[in-house]
N, C-alpha and C positions, 0 to 999 in steps of 0.2 A: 532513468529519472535524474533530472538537476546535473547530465553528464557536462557539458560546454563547462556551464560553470564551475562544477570540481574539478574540471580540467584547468581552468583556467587559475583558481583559487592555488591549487596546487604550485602551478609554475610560480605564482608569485611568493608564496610560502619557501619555495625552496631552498632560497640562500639564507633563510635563519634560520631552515632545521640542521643545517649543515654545520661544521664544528667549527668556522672560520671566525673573526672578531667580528662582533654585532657590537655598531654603532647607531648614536639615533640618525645619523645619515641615511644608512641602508637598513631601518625602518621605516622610517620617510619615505622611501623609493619602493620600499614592497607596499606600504601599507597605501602608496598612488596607487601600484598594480591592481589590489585589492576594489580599488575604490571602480579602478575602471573595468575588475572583473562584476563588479555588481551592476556596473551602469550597462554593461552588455547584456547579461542576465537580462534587462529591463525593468531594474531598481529606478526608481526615483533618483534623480542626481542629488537632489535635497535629501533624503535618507540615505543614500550612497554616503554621501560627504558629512554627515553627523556621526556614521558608523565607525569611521574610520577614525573622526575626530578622538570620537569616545577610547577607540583603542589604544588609540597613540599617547595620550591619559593618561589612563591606567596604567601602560606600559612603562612608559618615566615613572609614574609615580611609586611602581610595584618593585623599581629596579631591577627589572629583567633585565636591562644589559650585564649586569654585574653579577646574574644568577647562573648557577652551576650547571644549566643546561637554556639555555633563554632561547634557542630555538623553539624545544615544547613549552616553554610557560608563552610562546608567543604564539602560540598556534591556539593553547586552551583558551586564551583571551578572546580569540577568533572566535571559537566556538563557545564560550558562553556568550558574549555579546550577541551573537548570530543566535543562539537560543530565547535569548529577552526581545529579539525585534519581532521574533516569529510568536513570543504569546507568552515565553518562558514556561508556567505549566500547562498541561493538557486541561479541558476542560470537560466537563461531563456531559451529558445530556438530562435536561430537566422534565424526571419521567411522575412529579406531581399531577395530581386532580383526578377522579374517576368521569368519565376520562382522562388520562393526557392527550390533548389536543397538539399538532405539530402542523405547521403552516410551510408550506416551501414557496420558495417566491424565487423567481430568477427570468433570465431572458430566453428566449425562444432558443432550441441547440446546444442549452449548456448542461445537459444532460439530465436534468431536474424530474421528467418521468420514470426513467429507468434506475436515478438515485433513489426516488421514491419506494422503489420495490426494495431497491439493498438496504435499504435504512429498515424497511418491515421485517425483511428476512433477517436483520443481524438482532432486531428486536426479536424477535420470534424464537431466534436459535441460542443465543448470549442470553438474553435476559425475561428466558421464557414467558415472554409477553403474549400476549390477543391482537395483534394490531389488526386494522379496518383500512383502506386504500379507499381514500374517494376521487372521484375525477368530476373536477370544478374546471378544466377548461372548456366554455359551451362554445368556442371558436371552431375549433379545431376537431374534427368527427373520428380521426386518425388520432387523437393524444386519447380518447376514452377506449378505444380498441386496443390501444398500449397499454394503458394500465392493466385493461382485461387480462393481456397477454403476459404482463411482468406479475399480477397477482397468479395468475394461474401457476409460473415458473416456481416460486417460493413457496404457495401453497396458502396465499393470505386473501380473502373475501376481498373484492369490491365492490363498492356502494356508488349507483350510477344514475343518473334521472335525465336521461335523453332526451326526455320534450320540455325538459323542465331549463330556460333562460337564464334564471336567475344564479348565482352560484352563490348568493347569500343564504338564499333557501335550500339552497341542498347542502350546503357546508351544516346547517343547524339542522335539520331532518336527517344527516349521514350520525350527528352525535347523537342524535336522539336512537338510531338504529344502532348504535356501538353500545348506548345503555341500556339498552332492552334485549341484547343477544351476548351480554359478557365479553366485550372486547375492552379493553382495558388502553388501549393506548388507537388515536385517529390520527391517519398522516393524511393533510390535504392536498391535494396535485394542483396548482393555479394556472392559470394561461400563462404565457410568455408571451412576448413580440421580439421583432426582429431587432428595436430600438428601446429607451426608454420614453414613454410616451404619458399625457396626459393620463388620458383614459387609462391605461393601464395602471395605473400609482394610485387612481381613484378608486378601481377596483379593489384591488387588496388590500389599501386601506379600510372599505367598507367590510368587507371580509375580515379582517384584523379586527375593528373594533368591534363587530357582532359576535364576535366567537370567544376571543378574548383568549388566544390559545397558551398554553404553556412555555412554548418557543415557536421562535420563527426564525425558521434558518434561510437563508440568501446561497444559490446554488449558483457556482459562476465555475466557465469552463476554464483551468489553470492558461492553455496554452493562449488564450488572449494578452496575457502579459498586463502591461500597464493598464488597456484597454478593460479588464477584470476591475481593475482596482476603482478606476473610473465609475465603474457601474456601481458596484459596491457603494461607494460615497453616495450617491445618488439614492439609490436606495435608503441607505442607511439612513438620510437625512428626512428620509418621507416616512417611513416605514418603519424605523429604530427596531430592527432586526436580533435577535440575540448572538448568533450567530454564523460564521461562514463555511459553506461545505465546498473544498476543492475537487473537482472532477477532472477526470483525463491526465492526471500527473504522472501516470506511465509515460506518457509522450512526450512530457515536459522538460527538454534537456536544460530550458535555463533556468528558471523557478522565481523569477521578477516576481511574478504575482504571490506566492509563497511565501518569500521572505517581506512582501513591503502593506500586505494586503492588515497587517493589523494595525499596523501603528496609523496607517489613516484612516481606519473606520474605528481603532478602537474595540474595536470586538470581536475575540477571540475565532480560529483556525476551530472547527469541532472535530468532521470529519474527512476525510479524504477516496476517492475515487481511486482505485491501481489497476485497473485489468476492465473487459468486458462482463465476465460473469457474474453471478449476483450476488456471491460470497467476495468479492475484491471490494473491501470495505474495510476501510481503519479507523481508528481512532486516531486524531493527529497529535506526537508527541512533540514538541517544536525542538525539546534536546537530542531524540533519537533522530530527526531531520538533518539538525545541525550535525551529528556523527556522519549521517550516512553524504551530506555534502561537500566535507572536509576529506570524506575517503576513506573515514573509519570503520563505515559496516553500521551494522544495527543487530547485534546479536541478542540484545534483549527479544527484539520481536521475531527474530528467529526461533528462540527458544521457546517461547508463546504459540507462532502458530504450529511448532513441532509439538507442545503438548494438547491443543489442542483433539490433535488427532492421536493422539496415546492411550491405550487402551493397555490397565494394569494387569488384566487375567493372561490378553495375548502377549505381553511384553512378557510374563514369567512363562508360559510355554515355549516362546523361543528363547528363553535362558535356557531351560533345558533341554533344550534342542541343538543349540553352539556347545553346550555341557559334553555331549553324549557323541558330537560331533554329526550328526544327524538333519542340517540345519539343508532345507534342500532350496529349487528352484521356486517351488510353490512359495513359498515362507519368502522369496527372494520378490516373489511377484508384490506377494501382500504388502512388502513392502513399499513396493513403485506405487503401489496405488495410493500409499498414505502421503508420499513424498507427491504426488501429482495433485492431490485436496489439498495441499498446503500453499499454491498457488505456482506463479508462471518463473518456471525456471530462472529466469532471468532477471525477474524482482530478486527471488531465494539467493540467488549468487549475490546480487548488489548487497547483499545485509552481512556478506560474508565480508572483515575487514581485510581490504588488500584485492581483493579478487575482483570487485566490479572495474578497477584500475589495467588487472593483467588483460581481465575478459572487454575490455575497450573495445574492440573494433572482431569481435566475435559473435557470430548471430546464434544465439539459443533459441532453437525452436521448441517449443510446446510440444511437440508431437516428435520430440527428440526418442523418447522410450519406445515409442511406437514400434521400430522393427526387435529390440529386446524383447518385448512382450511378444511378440509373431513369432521367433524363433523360442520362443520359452513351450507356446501352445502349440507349435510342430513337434515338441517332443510328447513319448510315454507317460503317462501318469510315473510307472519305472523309472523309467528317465529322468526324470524331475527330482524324484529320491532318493536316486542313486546318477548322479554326474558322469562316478568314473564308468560306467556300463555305455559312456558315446562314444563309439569309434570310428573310423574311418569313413566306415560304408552308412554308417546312419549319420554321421555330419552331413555325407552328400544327402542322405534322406531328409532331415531337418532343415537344409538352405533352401531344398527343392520345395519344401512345403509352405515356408515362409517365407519366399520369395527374395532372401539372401543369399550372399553365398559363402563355402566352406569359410573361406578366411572368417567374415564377419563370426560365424559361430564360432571359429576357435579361439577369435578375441573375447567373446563372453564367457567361456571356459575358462580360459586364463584367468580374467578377470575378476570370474565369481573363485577361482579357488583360492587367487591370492586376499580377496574380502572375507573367505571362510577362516585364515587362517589368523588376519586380522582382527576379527569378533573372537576366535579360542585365545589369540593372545589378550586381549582386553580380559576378558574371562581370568586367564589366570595372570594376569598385571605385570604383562611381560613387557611395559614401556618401551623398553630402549628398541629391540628387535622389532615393535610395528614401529617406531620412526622410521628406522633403518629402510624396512618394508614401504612404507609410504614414500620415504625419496625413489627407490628404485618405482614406483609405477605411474602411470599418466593420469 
């Protein structure tokens, strides 16, 4: 996510994190870089060129030359600036009315059916809601069969009327069935087209003002760049939208659309698109963004989708399991599994500060655990409990059965027992020795 331009942001940042004299000369000269790292990204030159203004500003004015570290106070400047273009706070979702009604509106491809579903799912699961799917586009025979298929994925009802033309009439007979069967919250699915077009603006508009929804969010694909932001105006100008939902931002090395998509519609970043599956759904924070583009990580939302999946009964039975020293392959497994619901490897790295930098040009596959877990289910239920009981003749037995070989299992031998030893020092708060331990391993 956003890699080009953290790359790029980076190189220009460099000569004032460094210890050397910062003059407003070579402020000037980064804060140009700056400027033509956003223009690349596919910023606005006009928002490019304000942003930079603004920094160089504050920066005179705050006397960072003269400050005792002015490299970092000229990087924070970065990043709050960069936080107030993108929306500064996070915004909510407006879950008033019995119903709440929710309108998505976007162009044909920018993922607006299948957001449809993540948005029900995250409702459903986050904020134990009822939601209702309905499918209003009567163009397209393939977007009502989708919704079927993303309703049935999450486990959320759709409301569908195939012979029925109109989608004014089914958008107000789909609320009418959400109020007579306790669903509490209605996400409506609209047609899209390939362009922005008459006809289509007149449609949702009529839609918009018969329903009279709670929100109406604008779904646009991020990797469009400018061309996103474009559409957005257009929109916004017809339709006065509450909202914009970013899709596809895993893809998105430069983040043009991201960082410039508020300040000309004015209307807040809600949520954000990261992965395929139907949990890759965020909230969009615009200061956790700003962290994670400048290079810093995002550990807040690390720490979130790690609790998440934190369950307090199992977390005290493997305390006393590391206690007792007892902590085996099974307990290792359950672990992978929590660590793989918690999303794609490679987001999880980028939130870590520093490491989506080292991990540049390294490919984390999703299905990275895959032979771990083969070689965990090649061994004894025995085996799994007791580690040291693998030797020679059953490592060849293990590789044979999960289709690795010796070497691989004895690197997760290793592995797991230098992590075992890890967890008993955490345990009894033996700091300095897991450092120690953590420089020596890979």
């Amino acid at each position: 996510m956003f890699e080009s331009l953290s790359d790029k942001l980076d190189n220009a940042l460099h000569v004032l994190k460094g210890h050397g004299q910062i003059t407003e000369v070579n402020v000037a000269e980064t804060l140009k870089e700056v400027r033509r790292a956003l223009v690349d990204a596919d910023v606005n030159y006009k928002i490019a060129k304000e942003f930079t203004s603004t920094v160089k500003e504050k920066a005179l004015g705050q006397d960072v030359l003269t400050a005792l570290k002015p490299g970092q106070m000229m990087v924070k400047l970065v990043k709050d600036e960069l936080t107030q273009l993108m929306g500064g706070e996070a915004e909510g979702i407006n879950l008033s009315g019995n119903p709440s009604v929710i309108l998505m509106s976007g162009l044909q491809g920018s993922g607006k059916t299948t957001f449809s579903g993540k948005l029900a799912n995250y409702l459903k699961t986050k904020k134990t809601k009822k939601p209702l799917l309905v499918a209003c586009d009567v163009y397209r025979p393939a977007a009502i069969n989708q919704l079927h298929i993303v309703g049935d994925q999450v486990g959320v009802e759709v409301f569908s009327d195939e012979g029925n033309q109109d989608p004014v009439a089914i958008s107000k007979a789909a609320i009418a069935h959400a109020k007579a069967n306790g669903h509490n919250v209605v996400i409506i699915d609209t047609a899209g087209r390939l362009a922005v077009d008459e006809a289509m603006m007149t449609e949702i508009a009529n839609i918009h003002s018969a329903i009279q929804p709670q929100e109406t969010l604008f779904v646009v694909d991020s990797m469009t760049g400018q061309d996103a932001v474009n559409t957005a105006k257009a929109f916004n100008d017809r339709l006065n939208f509450d909202g914009v939902i970013l899709t596809k931002l895993d893809g998105d090395t430069r983040g043009g659309a991201a960082i410039s998509i508020k300040s000309v519609v004015n209307k807040p970043i809600k949520f954000i698109g990261t992965g395929e599956k139907m949990d890759a759904i965020d909230v969009f924070y615009p200061s956790r963004m700003a962290d994670r583009i400048l290079g810093m990580g995002d550990v807040v939302s690390l720490v979130e989708r790690a609790q998440e999946q934190y369950d307090e009964e199992e977390a005290r039975k493997l305390q006393k399991k590391i206690a007792k020293n007892e902590f085996g392959f099974d307990d290792f497994l359950s672990q992978l599994q929590q660590i793989k619901k918690m999303g794609s490897m490679k987001d999880l790295m980028g939130m870590i500060p520093g490491a989506g930098k080292m991990l540049k040009d390294v490919e984390i596959d999703d299905d990275a655990f895959k032979p771990i877990e083969a070689i965990i289910h090649s061994m004894t239920p025995e085996e799994r409990s007791k580690p040291s009981l693998i030797n020679a003749s059953r490592k060849k037995r293990i590789g044979k059965g999960s289709g690795t070989s010796v070497q691989q299992v004895n690197q997760l031998l290793k592995q797991f027992g230098q992590m075992s030893k890890m967890m008993k020092m955490m345990q009894g708060g033996g700091g300095r020795k897991m450092m120690q331990m953590m420089k020596g391993m890979k």
